[in-house]
NUKEMI-249935 format. One record per residue (C-alpha): residue number from 1; residue in one letter; x, y, z. Coordinates in Angstrom, 3 decimals. Each point is the difference from the previous one (the first is absolute). Example, Ala and Ser with C-alpha at 12.3 -4.5 7.8 and 13.67 -1.06 7.14 Angstrom:
     i   aa          u          v          w
     1    A     12.300     -4.500      7.800
     2    S      1.370      3.440     -0.660
This chain:
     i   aa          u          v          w
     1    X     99.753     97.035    118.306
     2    X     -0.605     -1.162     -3.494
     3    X      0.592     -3.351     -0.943
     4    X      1.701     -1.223     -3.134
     5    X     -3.063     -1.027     -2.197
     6    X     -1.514      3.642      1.110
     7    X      3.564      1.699     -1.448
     8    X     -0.337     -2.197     -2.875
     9    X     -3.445      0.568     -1.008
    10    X      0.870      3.939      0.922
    11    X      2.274     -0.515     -2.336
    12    X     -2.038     -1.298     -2.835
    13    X     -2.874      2.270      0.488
    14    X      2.782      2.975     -0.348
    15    X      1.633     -1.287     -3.066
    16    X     -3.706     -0.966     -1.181
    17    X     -0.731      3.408      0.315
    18    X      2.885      1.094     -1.361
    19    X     -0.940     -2.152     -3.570
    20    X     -3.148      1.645      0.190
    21    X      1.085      3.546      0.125
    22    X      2.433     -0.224     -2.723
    23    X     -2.642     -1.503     -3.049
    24    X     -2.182      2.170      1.221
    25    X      2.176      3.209     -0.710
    26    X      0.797     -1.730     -3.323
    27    X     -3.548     -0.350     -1.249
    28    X     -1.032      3.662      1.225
    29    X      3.418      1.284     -1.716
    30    X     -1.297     -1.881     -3.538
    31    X     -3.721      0.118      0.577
    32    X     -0.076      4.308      1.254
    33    X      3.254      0.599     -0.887
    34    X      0.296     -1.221     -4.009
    35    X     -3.580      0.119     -0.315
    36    X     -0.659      3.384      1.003
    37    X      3.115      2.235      1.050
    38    X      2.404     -1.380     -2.598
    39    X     -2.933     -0.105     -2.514
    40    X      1.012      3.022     -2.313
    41    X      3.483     -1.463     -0.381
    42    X     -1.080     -3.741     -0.285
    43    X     -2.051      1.273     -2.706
    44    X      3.110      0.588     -2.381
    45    X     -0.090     -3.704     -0.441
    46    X     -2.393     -2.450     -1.473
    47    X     -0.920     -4.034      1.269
    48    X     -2.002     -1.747     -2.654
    49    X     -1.232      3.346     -1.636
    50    X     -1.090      1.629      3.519
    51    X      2.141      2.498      1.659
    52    X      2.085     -1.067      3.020
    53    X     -1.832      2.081      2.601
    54    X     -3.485     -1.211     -1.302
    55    X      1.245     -3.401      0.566
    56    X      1.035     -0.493      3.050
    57    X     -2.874      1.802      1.143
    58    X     -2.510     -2.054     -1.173
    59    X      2.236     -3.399     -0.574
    60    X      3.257      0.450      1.298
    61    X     -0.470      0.399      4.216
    62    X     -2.121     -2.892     -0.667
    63    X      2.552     -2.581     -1.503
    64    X      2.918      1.287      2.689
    65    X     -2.654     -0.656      2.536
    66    X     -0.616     -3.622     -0.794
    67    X      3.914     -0.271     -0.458
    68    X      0.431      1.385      3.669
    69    X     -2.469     -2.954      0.993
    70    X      2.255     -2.381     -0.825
    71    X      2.984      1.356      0.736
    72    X     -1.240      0.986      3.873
    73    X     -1.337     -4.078     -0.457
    74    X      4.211     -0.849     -0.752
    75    X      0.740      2.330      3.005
    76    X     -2.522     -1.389      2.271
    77    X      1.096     -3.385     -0.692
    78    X      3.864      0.576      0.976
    79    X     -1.142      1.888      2.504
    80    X     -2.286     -2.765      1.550
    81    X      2.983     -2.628     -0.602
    82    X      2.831      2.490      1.528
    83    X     -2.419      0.083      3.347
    84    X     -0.885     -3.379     -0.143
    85    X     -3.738      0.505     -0.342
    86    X     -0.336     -2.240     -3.262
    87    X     -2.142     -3.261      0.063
């Protein structure tokens, strides 16, 4: 039998996980997906003289992925306060 601070840190470990999984599908969908599958149509539009698609191949998935830092930092810190594991 599990006690409760094992189904709570279950718990944060799932949702943890759960965090994880979903800004990692959003930087594959802009790094792979805008910088190489959606390239031809990203292409039709132009960021500081350089097409869409070139962009966020080379700069683009780059500046979402430091974005995603702090934004999984925001998450992590509710999520640390909402199980009670902040100092």
């Amino acid at each position: 039998m599990m006690t409760e601070k094992e189904n709570k840190a279950k718990a944060y470990w799932k949702e943890n996980i759960r965090y994880l999984m979903m800004l990692l599908f959003i930087w594959f969908s802009v790094s792979f997906g805008a910088g190489i599958l959606f390239r031809e149509t990203l292409d039709q539009f132009s960021l500081g003289g350089f097409k869409l698609g070139f962009w966020f191949a080379q700069q683009g998935s780059i500046y979402v992925f430091v974005i995603l830092i702090f934004v999984y930092v925001r998450l992590m810190n509710k999520l640390d306060k909402k199980y009670g594991y902040d100092e």
